[in-house]
C-alpha positions in Angstrom: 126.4 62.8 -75.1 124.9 63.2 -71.7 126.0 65.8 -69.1 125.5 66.1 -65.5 122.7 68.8 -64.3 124.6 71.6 -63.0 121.3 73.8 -62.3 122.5 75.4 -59.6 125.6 76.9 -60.9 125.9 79.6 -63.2 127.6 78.6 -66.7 130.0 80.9 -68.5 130.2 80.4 -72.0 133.7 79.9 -73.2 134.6 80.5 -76.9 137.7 80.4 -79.1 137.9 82.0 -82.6 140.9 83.1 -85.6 140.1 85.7 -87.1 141.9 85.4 -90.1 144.0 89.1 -90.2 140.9 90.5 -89.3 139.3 92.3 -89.9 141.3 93.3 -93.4 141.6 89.1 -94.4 145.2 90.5 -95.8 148.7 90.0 -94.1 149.7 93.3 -95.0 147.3 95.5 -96.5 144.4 97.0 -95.4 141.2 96.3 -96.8 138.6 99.0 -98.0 136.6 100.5 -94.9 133.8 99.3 -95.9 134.9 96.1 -96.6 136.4 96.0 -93.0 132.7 97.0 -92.2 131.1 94.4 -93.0 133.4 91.7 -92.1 133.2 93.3 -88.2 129.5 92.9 -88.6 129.2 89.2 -89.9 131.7 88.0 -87.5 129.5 89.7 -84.8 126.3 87.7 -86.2 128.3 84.6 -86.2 129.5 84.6 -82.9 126.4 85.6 -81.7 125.0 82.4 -83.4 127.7 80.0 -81.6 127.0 81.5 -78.2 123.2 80.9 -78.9 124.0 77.1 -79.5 124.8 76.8 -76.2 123.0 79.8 -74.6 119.6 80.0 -75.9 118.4 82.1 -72.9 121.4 84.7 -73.3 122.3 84.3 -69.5 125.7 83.2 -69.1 128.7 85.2 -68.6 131.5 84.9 -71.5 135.2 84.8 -72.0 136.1 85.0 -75.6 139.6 84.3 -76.5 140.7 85.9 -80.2 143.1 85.3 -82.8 144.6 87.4 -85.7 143.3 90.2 -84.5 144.7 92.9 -86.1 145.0 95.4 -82.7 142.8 97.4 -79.9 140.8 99.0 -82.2 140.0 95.9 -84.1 139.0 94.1 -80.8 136.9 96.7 -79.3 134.7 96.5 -83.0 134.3 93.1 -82.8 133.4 92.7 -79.1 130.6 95.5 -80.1 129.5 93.6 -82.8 128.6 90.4 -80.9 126.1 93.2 -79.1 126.7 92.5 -75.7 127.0 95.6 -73.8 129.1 94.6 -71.1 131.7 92.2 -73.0 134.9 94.1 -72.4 138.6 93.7 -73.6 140.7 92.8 -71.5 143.7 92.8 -72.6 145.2 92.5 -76.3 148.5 91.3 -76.9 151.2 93.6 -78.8 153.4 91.7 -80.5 156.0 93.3 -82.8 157.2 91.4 -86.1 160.8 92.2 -87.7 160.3 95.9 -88.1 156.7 96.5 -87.5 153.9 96.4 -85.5 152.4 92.3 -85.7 148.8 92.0 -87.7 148.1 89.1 -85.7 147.4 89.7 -81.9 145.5 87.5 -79.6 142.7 88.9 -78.1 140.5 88.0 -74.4 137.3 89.5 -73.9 135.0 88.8 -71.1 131.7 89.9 -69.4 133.2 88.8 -66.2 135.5 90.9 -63.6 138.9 90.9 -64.4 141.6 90.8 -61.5 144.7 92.0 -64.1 145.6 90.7 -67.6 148.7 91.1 -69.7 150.5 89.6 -72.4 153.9 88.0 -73.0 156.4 86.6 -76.0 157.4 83.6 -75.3 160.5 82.3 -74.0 163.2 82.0 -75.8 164.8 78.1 -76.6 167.8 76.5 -76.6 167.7 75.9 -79.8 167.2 79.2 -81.6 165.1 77.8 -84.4 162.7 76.2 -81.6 161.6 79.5 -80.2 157.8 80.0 -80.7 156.8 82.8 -82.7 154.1 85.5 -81.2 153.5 84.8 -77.3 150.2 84.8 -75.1 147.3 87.4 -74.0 146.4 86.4 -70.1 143.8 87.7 -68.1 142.9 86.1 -64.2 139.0 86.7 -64.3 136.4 86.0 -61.2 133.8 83.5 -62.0 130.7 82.6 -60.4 131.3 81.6 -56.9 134.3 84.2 -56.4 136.6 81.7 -58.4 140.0 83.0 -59.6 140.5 81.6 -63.3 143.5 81.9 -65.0 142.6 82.4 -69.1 145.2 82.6 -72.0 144.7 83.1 -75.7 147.5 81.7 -77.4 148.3 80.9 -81.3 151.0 78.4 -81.9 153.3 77.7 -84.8 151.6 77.1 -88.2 152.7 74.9 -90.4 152.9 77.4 -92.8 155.7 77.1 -95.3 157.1 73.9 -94.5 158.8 72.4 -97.2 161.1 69.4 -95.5 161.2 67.6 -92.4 163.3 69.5 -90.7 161.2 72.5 -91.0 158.2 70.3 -89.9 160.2 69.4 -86.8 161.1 72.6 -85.7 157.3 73.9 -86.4 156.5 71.0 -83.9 159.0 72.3 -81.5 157.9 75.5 -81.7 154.6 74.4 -80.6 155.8 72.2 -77.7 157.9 74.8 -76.1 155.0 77.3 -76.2 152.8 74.6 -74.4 155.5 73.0 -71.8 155.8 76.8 -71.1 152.4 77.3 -70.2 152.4 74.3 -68.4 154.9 74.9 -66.0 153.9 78.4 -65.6 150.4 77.3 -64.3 151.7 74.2 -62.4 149.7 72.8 -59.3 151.6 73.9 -56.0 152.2 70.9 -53.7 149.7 70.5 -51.3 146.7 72.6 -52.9 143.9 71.3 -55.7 145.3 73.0 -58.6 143.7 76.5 -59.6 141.3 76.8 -62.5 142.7 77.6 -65.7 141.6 77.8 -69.3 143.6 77.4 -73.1 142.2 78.3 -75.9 143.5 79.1 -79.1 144.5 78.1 -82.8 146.9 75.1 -82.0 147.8 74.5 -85.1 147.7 71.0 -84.4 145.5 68.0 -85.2 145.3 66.2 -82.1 143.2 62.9 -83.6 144.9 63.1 -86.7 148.7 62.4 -85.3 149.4 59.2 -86.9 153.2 59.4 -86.1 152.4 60.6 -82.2 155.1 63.2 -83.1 153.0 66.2 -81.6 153.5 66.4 -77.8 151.2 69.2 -76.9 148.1 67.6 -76.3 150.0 64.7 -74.2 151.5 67.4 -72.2 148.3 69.5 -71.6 146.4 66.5 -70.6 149.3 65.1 -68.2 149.1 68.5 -66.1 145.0 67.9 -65.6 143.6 69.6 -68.3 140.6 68.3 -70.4 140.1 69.0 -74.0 136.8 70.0 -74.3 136.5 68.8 -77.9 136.9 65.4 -76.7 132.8 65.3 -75.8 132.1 65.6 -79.5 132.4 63.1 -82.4 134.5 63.9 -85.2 132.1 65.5 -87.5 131.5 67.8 -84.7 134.9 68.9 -83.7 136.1 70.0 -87.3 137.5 74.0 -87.2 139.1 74.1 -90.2 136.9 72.9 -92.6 137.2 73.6 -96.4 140.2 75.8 -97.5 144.0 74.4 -98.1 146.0 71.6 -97.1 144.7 71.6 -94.0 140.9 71.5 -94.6 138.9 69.4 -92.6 141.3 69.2 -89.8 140.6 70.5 -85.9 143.4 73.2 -84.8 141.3 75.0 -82.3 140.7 74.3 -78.9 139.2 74.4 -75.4 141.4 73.3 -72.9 140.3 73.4 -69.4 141.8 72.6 -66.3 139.7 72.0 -62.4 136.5 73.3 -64.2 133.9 71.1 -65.7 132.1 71.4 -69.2 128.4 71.3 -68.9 127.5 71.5 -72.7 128.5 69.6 -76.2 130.8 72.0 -77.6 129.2 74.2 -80.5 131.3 74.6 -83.5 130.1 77.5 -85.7 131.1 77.7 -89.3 132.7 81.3 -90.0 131.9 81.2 -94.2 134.0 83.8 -96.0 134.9 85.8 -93.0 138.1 83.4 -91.5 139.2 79.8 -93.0 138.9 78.3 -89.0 135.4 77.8 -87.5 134.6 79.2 -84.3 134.2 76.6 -80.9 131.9 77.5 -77.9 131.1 75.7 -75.1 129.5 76.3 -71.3 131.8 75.4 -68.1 131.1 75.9 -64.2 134.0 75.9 -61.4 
């Protein structure tokens, strides 16, 4: 795969990464502290790894977007653990489930300035059973060259569950609402290049192994300009979910990017025991 010299530009690495419940690996109980401990640490050394993939020199600026993260203090452990001292939070998300507080938040962390950041449930659908579960975390951050970037961490409907096709339908709608959402909300306004904006997330979704073309979310994201990132590596390379369940060996997480180029083969980075999805980095310039 060959890329364009972008020398004079300064790269931000741009990585994406479930968690798992983390850093507990249980959907409603905590694990022991010092199981939660050591979990905080390896994830550190293995994003650490993924950004060196693509950063040997340790240079670049980052924006980190997190999933199943279990809250605030969760975040701020793990963004010490990669060991960058300026790699901030920037905002977590706080979504409530039935009666509680959520154990799965998404999560953006960057070493670059951030304008403001929040988070969001999603709209709700027409069809009540089409509503997407969770929301998104969004943060506008100032790259290099004083370049506004819109960045969401998102985590769409799992197919967790589904027992019939109408289930499986509704999972897919789920996941097509959150994305014509996001979409719209980040539409180009007539008359201007549109902004720069990143995705990037557990999608849930196979894009290259949609037999049926029944999923419409990677259609719709690359009809509104963006690029998916995982696009400039072949499919051994592009594999984030790669050896637990029914869905082992499939790709759910992704990069995408919109009026921003990708100067590096995306790195994806094997997480072991700590999470069942793989982490994905790659470097991009305005």
């Amino acid at each position: 795969m060959k890329f364009r010299s972008f020398a004079l530009l300064a790269a931000v690495t741009v990585g994406t990464w479930n968690g798992q419940w983390f850093p507990s690996g249980r959907a409603e109980h905590r694990a022991k502290p010092e199981v939660e401990a050591k979990t905080i640490a390896d994830a550190g050394r293995m994003l650490r790894e993924g950004i060196r993939k693509v950063d040997p020199a340790g240079t670049n600026d980052l924006i980190l977007c997190f999933n199943e993260i279990r809250g605030p203090e969760a975040a701020e452990a793990l963004c010490r653990a990669v060991g960058r001292t300026n790699l901030t939070v920037a905002i977590v998300s706080a979504y409530r489930r039935r009666d509680r507080f959520d154990m799965q938040q998404d999560v953006i962390a960057t070493t670059l300035p951030v304008v403001s950041a929040n988070w969001s449930r999603w709209k709700l659908a027409k069809q009540v059973d089409e509503t997407p579960p969770r929301g998104y975390a969004h943060a506008l951050v100032v790259m290099p060259g004083a370049v506004t970037t819109a960045v969401y961490a998102v985590h769409f409907k799992s197919n967790y569950g589904q027992t019939t096709a109408a289930e499986a339908k509704a999972n897919r709608a789920k996941r097509s609402n959150a994305a014509r959402q996001l979409v719209r909300q980040e539409g180009a306004k007539r008359g201007r290049r549109p902004h720069p904006v990143i995705v990037a997330g557990d999608f849930n979704a196979d894009a290259w192994a949609d037999d049926a073309g029944r999923e419409t979310i990677f259609t719709d994201f690359s009809e509104a300009g963006f690029e998916n990132i995982l696009e400039k590596t072949g499919p051994e390379g592009r594999i984030t979910n790669p050896g637990r369940g029914k869905w082992r060996g499939k790709t759910l997480d992704y990069i995408m990017t919109r009026s921003l180029r990708t100067v590096s083969a995306p790195v994806v980075v094997p997480a072991g025991p700590i999470s069942d999805h793989s982490a994905v980095f790659a470097n991009i310039v305005p």
